[in-house]
OpenMM code with the backbone's topology and positions (N, CA, C; nanometers):
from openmm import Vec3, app, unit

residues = "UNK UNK UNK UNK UNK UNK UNK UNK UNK UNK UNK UNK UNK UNK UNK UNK UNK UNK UNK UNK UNK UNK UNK UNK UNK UNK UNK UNK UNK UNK UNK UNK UNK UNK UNK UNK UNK UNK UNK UNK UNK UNK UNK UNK UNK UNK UNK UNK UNK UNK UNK UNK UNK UNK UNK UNK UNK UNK UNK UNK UNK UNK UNK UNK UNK UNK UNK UNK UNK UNK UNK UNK UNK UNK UNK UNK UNK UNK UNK UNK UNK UNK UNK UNK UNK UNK UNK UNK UNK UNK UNK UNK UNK UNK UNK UNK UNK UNK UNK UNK UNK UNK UNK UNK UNK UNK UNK UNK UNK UNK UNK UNK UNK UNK UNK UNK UNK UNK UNK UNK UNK UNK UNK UNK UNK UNK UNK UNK UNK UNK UNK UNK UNK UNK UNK UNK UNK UNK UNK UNK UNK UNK UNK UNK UNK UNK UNK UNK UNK UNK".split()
positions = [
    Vec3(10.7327, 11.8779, 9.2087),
    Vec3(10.6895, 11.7417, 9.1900),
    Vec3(10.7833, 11.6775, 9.0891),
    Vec3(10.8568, 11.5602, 9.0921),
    Vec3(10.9254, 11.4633, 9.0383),
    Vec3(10.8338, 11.3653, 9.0033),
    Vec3(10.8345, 11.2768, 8.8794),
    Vec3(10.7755, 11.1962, 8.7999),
    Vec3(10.9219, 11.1436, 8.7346),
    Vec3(10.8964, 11.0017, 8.7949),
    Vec3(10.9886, 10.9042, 8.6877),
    Vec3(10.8912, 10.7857, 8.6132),
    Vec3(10.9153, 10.8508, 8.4781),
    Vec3(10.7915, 10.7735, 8.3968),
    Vec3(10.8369, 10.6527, 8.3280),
    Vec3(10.8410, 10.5099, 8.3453),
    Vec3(10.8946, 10.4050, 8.2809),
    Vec3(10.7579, 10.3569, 8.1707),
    Vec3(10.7994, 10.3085, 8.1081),
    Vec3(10.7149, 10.2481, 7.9772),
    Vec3(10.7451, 10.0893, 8.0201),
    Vec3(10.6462, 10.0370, 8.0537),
    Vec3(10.6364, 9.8915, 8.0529),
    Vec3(10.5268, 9.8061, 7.9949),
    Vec3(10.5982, 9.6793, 7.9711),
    Vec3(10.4943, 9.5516, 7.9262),
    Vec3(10.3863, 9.5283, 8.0109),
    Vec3(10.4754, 9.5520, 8.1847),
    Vec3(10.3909, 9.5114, 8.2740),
    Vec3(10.4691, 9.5288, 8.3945),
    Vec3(10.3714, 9.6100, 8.5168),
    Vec3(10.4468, 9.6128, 8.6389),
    Vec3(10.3776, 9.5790, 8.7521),
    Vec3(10.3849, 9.5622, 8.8541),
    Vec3(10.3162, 9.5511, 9.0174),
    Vec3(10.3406, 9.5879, 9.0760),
    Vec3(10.2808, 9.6284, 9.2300),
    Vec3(10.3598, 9.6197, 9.3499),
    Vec3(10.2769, 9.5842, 9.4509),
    Vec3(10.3830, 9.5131, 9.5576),
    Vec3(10.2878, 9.4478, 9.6236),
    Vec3(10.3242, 9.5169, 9.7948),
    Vec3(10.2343, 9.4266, 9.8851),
    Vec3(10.2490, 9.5039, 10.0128),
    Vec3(10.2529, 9.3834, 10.1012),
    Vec3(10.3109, 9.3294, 10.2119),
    Vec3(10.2780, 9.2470, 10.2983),
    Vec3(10.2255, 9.1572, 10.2001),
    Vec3(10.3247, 9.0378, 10.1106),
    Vec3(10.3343, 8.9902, 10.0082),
    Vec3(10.1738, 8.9341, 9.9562),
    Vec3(10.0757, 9.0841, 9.9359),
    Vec3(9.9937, 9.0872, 9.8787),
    Vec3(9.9566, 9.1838, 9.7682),
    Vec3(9.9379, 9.1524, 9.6190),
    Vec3(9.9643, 9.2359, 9.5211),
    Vec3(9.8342, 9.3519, 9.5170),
    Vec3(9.8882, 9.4627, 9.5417),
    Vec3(9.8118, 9.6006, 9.5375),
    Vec3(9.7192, 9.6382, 9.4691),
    Vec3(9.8296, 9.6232, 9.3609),
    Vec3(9.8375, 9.6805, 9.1671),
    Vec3(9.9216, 9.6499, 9.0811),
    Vec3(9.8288, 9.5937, 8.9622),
    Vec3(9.9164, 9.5497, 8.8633),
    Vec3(9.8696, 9.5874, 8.7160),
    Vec3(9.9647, 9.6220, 8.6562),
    Vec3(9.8886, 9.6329, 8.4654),
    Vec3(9.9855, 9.5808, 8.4146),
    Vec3(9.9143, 9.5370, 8.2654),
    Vec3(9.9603, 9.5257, 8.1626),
    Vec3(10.0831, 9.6228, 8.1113),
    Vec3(10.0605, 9.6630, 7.9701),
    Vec3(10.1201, 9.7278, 7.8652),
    Vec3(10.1045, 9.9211, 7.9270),
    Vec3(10.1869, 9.9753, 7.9646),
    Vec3(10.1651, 10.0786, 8.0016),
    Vec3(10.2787, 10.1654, 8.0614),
    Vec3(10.2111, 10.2354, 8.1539),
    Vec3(10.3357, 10.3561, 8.2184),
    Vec3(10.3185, 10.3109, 8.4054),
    Vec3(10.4446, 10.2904, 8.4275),
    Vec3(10.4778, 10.2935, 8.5637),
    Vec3(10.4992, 10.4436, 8.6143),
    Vec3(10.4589, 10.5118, 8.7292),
    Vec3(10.5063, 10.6655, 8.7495),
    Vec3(10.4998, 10.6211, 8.8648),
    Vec3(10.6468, 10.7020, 8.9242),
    Vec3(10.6791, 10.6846, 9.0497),
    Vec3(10.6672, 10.8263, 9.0827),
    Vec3(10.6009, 10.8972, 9.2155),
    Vec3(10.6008, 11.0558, 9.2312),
    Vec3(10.6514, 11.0822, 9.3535),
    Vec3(10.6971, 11.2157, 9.3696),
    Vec3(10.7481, 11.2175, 9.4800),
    Vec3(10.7332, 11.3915, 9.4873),
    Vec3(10.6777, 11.4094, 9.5799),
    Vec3(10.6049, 11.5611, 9.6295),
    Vec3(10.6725, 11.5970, 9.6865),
    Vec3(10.6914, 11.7372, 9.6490),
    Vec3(10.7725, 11.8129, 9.7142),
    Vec3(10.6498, 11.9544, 9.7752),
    Vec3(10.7472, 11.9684, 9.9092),
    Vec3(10.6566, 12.0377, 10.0544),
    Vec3(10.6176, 12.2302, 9.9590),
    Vec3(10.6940, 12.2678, 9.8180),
    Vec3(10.6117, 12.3640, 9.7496),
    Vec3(10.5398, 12.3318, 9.6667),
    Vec3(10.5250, 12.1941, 9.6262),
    Vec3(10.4070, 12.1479, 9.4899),
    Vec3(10.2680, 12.2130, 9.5275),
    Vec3(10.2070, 12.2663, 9.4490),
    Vec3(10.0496, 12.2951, 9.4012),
    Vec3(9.9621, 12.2151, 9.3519),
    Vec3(9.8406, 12.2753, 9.3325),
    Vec3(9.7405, 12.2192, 9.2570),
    Vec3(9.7972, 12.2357, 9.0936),
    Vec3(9.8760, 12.3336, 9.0900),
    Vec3(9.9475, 12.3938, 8.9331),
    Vec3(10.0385, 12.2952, 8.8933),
    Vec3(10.0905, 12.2548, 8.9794),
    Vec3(10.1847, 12.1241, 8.9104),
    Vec3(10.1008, 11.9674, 8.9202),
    Vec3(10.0310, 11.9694, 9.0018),
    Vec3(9.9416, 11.8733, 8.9958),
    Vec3(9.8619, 11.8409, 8.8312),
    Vec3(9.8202, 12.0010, 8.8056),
    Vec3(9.7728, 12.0037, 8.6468),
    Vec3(9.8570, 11.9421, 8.5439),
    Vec3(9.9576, 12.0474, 8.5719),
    Vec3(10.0594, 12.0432, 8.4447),
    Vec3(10.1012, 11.9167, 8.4131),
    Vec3(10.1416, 11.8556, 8.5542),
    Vec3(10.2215, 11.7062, 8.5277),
    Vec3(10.1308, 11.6125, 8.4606),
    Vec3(9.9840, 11.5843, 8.5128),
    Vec3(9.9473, 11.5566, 8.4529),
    Vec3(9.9429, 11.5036, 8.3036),
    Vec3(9.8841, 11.6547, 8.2551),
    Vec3(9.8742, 11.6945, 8.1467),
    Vec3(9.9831, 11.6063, 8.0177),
    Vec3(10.1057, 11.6617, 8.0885),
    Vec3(10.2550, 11.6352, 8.0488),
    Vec3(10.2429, 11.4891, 7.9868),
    Vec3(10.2367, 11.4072, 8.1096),
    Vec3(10.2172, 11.2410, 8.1405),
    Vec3(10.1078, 11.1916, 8.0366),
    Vec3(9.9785, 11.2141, 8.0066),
    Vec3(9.8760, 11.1620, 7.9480),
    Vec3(9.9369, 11.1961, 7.7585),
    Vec3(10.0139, 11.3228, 7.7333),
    Vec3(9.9974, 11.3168, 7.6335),
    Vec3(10.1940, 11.2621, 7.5758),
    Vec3(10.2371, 11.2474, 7.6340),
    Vec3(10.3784, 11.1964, 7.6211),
    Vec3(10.3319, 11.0619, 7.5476),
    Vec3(10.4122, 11.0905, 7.3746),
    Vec3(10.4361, 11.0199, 7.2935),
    Vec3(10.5479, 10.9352, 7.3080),
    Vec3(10.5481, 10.8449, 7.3829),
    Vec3(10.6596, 10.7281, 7.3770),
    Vec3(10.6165, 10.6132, 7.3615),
    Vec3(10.5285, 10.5434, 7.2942),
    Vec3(10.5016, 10.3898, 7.2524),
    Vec3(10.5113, 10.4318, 7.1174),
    Vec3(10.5250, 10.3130, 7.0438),
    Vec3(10.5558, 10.3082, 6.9392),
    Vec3(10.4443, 10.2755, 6.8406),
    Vec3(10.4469, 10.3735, 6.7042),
    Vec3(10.3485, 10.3740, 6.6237),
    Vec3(10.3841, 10.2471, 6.4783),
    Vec3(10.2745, 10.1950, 6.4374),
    Vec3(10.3054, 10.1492, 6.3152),
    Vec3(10.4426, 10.1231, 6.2531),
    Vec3(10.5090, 10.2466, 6.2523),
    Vec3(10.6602, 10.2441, 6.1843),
    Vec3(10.7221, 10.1954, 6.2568),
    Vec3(10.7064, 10.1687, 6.4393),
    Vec3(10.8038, 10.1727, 6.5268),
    Vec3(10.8618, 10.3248, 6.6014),
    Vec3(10.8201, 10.4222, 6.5808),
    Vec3(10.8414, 10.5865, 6.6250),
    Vec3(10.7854, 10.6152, 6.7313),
    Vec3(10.8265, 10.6397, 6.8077),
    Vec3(10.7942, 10.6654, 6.9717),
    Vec3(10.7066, 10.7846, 6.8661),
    Vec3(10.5458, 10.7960, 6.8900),
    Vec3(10.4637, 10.8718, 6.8255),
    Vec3(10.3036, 10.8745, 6.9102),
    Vec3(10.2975, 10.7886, 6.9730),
    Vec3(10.2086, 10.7747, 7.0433),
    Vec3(10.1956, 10.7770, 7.1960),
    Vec3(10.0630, 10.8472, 7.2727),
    Vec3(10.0539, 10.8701, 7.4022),
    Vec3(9.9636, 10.7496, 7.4651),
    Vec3(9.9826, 10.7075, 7.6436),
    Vec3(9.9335, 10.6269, 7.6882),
    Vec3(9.7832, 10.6428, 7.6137),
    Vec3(9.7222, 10.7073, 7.5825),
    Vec3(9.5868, 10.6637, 7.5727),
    Vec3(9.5448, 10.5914, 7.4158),
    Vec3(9.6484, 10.6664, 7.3502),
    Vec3(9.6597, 10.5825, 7.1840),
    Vec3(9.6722, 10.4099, 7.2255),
    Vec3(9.7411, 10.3652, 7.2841),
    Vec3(9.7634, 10.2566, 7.2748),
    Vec3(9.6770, 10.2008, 7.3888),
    Vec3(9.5287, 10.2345, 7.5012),
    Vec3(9.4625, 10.2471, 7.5409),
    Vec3(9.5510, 10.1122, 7.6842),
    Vec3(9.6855, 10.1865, 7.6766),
    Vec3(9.7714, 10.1335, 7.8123),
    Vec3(9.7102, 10.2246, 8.0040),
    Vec3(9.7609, 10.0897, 8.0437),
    Vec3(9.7625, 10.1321, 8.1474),
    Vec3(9.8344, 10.2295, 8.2646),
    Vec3(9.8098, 10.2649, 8.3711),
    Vec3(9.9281, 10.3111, 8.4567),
    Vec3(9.9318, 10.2729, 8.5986),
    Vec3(10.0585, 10.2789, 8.6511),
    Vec3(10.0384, 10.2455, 8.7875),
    Vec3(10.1213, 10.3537, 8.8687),
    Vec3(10.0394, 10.3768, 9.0057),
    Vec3(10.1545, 10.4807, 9.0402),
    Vec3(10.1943, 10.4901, 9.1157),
    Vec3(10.2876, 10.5163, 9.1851),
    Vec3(10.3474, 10.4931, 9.3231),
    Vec3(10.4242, 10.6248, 9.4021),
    Vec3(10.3987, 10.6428, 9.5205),
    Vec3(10.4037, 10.7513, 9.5690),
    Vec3(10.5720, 10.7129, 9.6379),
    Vec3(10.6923, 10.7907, 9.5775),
    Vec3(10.8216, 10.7913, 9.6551),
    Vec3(10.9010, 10.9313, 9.6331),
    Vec3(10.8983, 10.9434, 9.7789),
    Vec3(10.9275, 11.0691, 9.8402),
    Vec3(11.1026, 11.1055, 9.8450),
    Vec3(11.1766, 10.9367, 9.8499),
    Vec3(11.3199, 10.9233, 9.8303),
    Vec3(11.3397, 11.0149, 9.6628),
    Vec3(11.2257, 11.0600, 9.5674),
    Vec3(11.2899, 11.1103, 9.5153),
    Vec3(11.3193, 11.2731, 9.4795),
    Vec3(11.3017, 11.3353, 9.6370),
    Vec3(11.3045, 11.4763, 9.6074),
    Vec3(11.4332, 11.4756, 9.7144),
    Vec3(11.4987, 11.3167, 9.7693),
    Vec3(11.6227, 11.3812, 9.8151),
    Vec3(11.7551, 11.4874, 9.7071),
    Vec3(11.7731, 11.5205, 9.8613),
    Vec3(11.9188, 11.6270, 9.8283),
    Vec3(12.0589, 11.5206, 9.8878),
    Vec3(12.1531, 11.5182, 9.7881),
    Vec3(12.2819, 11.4732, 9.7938),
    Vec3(12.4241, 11.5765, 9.7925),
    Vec3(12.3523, 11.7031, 9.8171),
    Vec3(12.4809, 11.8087, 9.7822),
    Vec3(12.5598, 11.7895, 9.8993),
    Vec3(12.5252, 11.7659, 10.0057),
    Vec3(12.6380, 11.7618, 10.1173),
    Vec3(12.6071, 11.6167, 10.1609),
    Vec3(12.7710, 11.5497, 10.2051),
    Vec3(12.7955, 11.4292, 10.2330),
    Vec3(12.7279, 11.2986, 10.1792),
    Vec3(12.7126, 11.1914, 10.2501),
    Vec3(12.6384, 11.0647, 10.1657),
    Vec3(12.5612, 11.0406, 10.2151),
    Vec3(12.4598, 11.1075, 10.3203),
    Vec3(12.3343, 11.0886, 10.3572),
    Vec3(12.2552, 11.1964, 10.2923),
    Vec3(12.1027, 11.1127, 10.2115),
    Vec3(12.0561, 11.1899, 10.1689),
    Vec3(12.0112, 11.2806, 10.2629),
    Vec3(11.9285, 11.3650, 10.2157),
    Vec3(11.8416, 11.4880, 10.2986),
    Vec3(11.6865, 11.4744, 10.2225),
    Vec3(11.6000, 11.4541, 10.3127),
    Vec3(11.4709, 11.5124, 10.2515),
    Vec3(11.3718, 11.5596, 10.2905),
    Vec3(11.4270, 11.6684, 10.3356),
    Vec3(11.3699, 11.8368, 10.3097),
    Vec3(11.2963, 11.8870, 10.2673),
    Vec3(11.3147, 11.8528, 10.1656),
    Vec3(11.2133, 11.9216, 10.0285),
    Vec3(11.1653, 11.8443, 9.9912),
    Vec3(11.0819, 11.6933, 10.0702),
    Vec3(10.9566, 11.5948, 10.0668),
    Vec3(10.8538, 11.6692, 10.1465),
    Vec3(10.7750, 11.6558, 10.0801),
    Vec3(10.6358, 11.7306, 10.1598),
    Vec3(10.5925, 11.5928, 10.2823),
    Vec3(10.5879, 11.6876, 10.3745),
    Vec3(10.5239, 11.5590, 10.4815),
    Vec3(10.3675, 11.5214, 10.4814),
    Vec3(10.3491, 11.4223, 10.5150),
    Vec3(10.2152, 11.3288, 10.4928),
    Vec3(10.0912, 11.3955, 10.4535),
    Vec3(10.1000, 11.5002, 10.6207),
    Vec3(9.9709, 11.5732, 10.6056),
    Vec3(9.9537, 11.6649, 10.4767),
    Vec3(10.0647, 11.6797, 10.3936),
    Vec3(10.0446, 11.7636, 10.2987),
    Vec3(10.0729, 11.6819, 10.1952),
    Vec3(10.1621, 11.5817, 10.1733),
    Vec3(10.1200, 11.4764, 10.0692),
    Vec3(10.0287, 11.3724, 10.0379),
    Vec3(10.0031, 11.3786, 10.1346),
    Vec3(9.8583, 11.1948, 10.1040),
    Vec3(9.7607, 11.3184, 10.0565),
    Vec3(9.7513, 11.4557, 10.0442),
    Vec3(9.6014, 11.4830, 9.9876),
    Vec3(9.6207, 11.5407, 9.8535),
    Vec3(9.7830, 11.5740, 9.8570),
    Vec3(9.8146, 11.5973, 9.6629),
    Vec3(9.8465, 11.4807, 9.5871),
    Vec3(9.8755, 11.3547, 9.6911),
    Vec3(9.8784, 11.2031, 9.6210),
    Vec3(9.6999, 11.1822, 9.5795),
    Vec3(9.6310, 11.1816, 9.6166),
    Vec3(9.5381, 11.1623, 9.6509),
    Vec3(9.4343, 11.2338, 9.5290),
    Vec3(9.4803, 11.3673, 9.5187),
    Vec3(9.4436, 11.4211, 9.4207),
    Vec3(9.4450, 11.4359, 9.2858),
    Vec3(9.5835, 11.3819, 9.2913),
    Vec3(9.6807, 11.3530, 9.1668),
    Vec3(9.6045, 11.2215, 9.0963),
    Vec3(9.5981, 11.1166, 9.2095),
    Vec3(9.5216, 11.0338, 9.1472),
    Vec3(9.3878, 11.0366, 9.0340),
    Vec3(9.3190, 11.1667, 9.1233),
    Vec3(9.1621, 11.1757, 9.0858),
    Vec3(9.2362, 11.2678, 8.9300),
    Vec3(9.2505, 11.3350, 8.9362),
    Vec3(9.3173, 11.4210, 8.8132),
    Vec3(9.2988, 11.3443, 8.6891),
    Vec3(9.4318, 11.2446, 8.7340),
    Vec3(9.4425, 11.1361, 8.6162),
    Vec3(9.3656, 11.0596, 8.5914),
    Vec3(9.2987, 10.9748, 8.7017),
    Vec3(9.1672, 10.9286, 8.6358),
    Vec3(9.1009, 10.9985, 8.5627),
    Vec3(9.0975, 11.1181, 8.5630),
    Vec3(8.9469, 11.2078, 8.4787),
    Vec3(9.0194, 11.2784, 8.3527),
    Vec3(9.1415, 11.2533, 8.3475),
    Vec3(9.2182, 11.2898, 8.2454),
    Vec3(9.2302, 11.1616, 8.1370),
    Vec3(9.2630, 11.0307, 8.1990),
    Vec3(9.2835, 10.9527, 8.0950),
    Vec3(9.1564, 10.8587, 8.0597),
    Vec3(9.0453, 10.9356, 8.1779),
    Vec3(8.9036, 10.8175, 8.1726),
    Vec3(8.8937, 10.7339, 8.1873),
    Vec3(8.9449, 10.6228, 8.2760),
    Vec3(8.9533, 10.5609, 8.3498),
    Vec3(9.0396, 10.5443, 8.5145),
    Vec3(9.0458, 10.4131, 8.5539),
    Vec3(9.1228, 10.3950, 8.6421),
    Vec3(9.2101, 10.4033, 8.6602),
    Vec3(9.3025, 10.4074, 8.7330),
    Vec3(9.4695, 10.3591, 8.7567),
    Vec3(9.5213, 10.2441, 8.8473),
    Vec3(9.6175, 10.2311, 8.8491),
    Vec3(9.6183, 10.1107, 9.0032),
    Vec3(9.7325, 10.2559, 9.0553),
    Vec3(9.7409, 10.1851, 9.1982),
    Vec3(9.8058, 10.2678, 9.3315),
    Vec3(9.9135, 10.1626, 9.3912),
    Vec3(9.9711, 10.2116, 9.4236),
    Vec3(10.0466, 10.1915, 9.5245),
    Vec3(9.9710, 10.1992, 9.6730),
    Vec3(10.0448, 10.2026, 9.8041),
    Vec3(9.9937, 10.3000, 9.9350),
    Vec3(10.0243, 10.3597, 9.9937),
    Vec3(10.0295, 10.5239, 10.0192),
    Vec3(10.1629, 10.5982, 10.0451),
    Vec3(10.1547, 10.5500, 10.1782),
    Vec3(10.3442, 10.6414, 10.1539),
    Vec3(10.4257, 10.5181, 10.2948),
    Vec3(10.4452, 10.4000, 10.3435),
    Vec3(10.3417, 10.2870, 10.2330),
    Vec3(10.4301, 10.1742, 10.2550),
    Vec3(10.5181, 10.1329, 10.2259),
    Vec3(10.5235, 10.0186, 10.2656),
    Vec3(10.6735, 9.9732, 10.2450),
    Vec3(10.6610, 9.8171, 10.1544),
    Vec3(10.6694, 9.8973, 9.9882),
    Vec3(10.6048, 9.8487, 9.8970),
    Vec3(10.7465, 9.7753, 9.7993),
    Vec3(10.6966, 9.6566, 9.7661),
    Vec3(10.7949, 9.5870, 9.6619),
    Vec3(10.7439, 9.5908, 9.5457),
    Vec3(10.7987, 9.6771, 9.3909),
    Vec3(10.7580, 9.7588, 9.2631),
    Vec3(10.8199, 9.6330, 9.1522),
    Vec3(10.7905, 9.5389, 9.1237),
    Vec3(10.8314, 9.5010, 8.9874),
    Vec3(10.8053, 9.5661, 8.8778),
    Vec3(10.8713, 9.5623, 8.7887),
    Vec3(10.8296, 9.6253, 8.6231),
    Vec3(10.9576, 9.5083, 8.5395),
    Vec3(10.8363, 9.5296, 8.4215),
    Vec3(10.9334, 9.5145, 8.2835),
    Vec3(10.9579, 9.6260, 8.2179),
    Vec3(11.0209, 9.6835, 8.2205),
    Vec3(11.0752, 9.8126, 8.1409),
    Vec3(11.0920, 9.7818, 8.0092),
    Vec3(11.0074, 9.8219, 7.8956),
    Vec3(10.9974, 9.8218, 7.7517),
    Vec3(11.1023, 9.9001, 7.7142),
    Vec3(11.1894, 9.8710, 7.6532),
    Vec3(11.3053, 9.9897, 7.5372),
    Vec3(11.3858, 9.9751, 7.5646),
    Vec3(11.4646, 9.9726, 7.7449),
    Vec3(11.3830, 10.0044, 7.7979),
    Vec3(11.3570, 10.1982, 7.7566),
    Vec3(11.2370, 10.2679, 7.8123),
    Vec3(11.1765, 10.3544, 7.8016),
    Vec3(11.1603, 10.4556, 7.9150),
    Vec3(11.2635, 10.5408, 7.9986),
    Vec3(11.2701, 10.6300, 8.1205),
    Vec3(11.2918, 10.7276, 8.1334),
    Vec3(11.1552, 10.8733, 8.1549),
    Vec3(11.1674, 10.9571, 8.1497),
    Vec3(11.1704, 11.0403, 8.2839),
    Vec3(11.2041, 11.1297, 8.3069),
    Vec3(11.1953, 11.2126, 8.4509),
    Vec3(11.1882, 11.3876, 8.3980),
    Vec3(11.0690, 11.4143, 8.5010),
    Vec3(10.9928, 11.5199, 8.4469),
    Vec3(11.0163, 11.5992, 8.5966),
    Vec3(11.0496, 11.6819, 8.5842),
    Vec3(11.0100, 11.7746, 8.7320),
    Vec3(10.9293, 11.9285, 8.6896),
    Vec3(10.8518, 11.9221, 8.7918),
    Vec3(10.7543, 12.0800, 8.7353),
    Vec3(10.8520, 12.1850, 8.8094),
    Vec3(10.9701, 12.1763, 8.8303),
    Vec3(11.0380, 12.3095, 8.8829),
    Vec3(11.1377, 12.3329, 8.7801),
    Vec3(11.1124, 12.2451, 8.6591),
    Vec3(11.2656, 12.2708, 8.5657),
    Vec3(11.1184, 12.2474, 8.4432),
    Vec3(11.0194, 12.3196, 8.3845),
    Vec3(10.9450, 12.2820, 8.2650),
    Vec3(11.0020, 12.3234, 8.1603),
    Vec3(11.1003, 12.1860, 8.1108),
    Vec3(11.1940, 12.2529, 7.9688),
    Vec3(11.1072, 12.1588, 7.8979),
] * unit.nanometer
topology = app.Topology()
chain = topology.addChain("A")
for resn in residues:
    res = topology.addResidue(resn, chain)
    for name in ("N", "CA", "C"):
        topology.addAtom(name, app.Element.getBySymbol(name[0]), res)
């Protein structure tokens, strides 16, 4: 599983130029499942995501996690990011889990985090064909994969 975690003022996305999901002050996560992800990386990432200190405390010190600053998230399911580029200039993606096996770890992932950060989230809709604004704070961009946990 790939997680690209942006820190924003504020992001959306919309569908058939109707807006999905939108927040405030928070974390944009874009995910993208890969066809060996688990329920184990489902945890971990999680986990990872809710307590990641990157807003800024009092002093200004990236010191604080989405829930300190009682920010939002939005999340969006993209599968373009478990392509492979090692051979030629068309990606490959291979190692995207297909539907039947991603819409129910998207799906899950969702419920996770809701019950992790205690509340809601906004969504995206997997496989559409979705237009993502953000304001990127810092800006602020992290990328996490559960097959490399350094």
């Amino acid at each position: 599983m790939i997680a690209v975690i942006q820190r924003v003022s504020e992001a959306s996305v919309t569908i058939e130029q109707q807006v999905k999901g939108a927040i405030q002050q928070g974390l944009l996560i874009l995910l993208g499942i890969a066809t060996d992800d688990t329920e184990e990386d489902i945890q971990w990432l999680v986990k990872k995501i809710v307590n990641l200190r990157i807003f800024g405390d009092e002093e200004g010190k990236m010191n604080l996690s989405l829930g300190d600053v009682s920010g939002d998230m939005l999340l969006i399911s993209q599968f373009t990011l478990q392509a492979s580029t090692k051979k030629g200039n068309r990606p490959s993606y291979i190692k995207a889990a297909r539907p039947e096996v991603a819409i129910p770890m998207y799906e899950n992932f969702i419920k996770v985090m809701e019950t992790s950060l205690g509340k809601p989230i906004e969504t995206g809709e997997f496989g559409a064909d979705m237009k993502v604004q953000l304001l990127n704070d810092g800006p602020v961009t992290i990328i996490i994969d559960t097959k490399n946990k350094q």
